[in-house]
N, C-alpha and C positions, 0 to 999 in steps of 0.2 A: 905222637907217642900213644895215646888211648887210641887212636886206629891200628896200630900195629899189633897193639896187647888183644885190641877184641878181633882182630881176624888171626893170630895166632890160639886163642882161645876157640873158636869157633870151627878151626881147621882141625884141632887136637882136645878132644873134650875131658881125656885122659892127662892130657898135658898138668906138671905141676909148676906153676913161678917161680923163681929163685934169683937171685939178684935184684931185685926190681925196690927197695929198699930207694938206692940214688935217684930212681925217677919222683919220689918222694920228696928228700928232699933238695931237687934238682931247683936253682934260684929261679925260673920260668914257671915250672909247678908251682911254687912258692909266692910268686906273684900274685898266678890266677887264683890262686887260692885267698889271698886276701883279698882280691878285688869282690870274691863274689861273698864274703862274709861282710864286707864293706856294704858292700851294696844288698845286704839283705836290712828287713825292717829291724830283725832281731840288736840289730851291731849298736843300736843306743841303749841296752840292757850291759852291766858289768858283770862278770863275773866273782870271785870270791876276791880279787885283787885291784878292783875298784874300777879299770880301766876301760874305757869305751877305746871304738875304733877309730872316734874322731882324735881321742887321746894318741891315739899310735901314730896317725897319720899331723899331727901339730909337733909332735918330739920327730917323726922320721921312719917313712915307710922301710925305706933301704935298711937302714942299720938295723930295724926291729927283726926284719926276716934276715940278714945277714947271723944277727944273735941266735934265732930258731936254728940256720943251715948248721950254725958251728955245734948247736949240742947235739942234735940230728948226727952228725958226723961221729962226734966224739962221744958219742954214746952216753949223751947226759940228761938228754929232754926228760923230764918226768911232768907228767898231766897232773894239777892242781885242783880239789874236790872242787865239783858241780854247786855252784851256788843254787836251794832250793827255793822254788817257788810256787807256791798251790797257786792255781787261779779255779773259778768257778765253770762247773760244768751244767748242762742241763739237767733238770731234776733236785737241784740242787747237793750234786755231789761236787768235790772237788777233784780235778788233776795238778798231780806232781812235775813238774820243768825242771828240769837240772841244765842251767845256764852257766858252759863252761867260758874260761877265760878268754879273750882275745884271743891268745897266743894259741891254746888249747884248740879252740875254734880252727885258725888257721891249719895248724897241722892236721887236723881233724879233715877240714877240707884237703887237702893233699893228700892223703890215703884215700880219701873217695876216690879223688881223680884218676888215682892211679888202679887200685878195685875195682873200682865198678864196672869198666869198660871189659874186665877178665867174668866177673859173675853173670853181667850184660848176657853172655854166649849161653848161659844152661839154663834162660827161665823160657818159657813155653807162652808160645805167640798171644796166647786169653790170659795172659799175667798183666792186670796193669796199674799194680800196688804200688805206691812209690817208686815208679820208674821213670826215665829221663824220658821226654818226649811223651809220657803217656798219661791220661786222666783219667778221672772215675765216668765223663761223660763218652768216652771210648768207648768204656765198656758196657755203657747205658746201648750206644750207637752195636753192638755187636749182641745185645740182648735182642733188641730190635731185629737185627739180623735174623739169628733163630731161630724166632717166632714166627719171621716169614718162613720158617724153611721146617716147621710144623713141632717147634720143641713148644710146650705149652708151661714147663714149671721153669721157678729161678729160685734156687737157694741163696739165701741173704744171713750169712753168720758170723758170728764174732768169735774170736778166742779172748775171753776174760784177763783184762791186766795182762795181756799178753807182751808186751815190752819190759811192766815190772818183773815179771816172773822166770825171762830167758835166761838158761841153765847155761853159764857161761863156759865150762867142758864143752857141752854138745853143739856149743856156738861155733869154738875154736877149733872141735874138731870138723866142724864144715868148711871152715875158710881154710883149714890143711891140707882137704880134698882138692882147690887149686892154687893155694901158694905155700911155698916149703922154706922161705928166703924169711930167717929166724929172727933178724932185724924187725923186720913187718908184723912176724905174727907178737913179738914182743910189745912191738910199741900197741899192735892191734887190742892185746891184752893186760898191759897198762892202762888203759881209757876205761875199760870194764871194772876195772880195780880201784881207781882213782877215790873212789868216794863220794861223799854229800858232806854241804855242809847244810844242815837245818834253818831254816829262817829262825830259830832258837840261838843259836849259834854252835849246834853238838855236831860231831862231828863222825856222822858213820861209817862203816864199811859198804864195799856193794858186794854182797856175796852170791846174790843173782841178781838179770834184770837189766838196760839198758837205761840208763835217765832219757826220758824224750826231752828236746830242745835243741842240743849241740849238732853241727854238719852232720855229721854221721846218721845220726837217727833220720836228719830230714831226709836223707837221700834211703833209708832204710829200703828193702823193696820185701815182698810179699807174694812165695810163692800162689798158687792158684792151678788150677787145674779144668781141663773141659772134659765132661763126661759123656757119652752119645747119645744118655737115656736124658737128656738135658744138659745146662748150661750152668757150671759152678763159676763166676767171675768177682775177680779180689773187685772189689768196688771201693775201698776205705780210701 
């Protein structure tokens, strides 16, 4: 399935998605999508409804994602506020985690699955920000490149809170640029909406800004660009 989407994407860069909703949530999608939340380190953290992955799988892998296909179908899944969680950053600042639910989680992973392989086709070969198969020593390894090949600068920059801050109109209107299938971008925009819930126990809105922590964000990717006067590469 994610071969098909990224060589139809890559053939048609014009091309808009539509229908692609059931490969979401298709019961095979749905599997591989818990397996890999399962098996991430993250899957011993609960979300706002207490439950670990271990919990899921001692009640019943099958019927839990059986339960997600039928609201997925029937148009009932709603994503449950991000449990927050500051941990400490260098310098002594904090960062914010928003640790959604299991369930949350898993469909979170199944929209990657099915995404990413369509966004895969329009990022640009020195892109290699959160992308599958790629790391920031990549891009260490293509810096090196360069510099044999006579570029002497590297720009090294950040965008400030740049996850808290994404303007979620300008978000949604990028993922309309390749999918139009209203399922998707609902649920897409759902997740963004979801909320926080405080390690206080308040309860916010998300009116901009993506919580880092949940599938999504981790697969997030990060455009980038090569310039000829030198070498711009996402390194984060």
């Amino acid at each position: 399935m994610q071969t098909k989407l990224h060589r139809w994407a890559v053939a048609d860069h014009g091309f808009r998605f539509d229908d692609v909703f059931n490969f979401v949530g298709d019961p095979a999608t749905l599997v591989v999508a818990f397996e890999r939340v399962a098996g991430n380190t993250g899957a011993r953290a609960a979300g706002v409804d207490g439950m670990r992955a271990a919990d899921v799988e001692s009640s019943g892998v099958t019927a839990h994602l059986s339960r997600i296909r039928s609201q997925l179908k029937e148009g009932a899944f709603r994503p449950l506020p991000v449990r927050e969680r500051m941990i400490p950053k260098t310098g002594g600042k904090l960062r914010r985690l928003g640790i959604p639910t299991i369930t949350d989680r898993v469909v979170q992973a199944a929209l990657k699955l099915v995404l990413e392989p369509i966004f895969e086709a329009d990022f640009r070969p020195c892109s290699y920000g959160f992308r599958p198969n790629r790391r920031a020593h990549d891009a260490i390894a293509e810096i090196h490149l360069f510099g044999s090949q006579g570029y002497r600068w590297v720009l090294d920059a950040d965008i400030e809170a740049c996850f808290d801050r994404i303007d979620h109109t300008a978000l949604m209107d990028r993922v309309r640029v390749r999918v139009k299938d209203k399922r998707v971008l609902a649920l897409v925009k759902a997740f963004l909406k979801a909320g926080i819930m405080t390690e206080f126990g308040d309860r916010n809105e998300t009116i901009s800004g993506t919580p880092q922590g949940g599938s999504a964000t981790r697969g997030r990717t990060v455009v980038s660009g090569c310039t000829k006067g030198g070498s711009m590469l996402s390194m984060v």
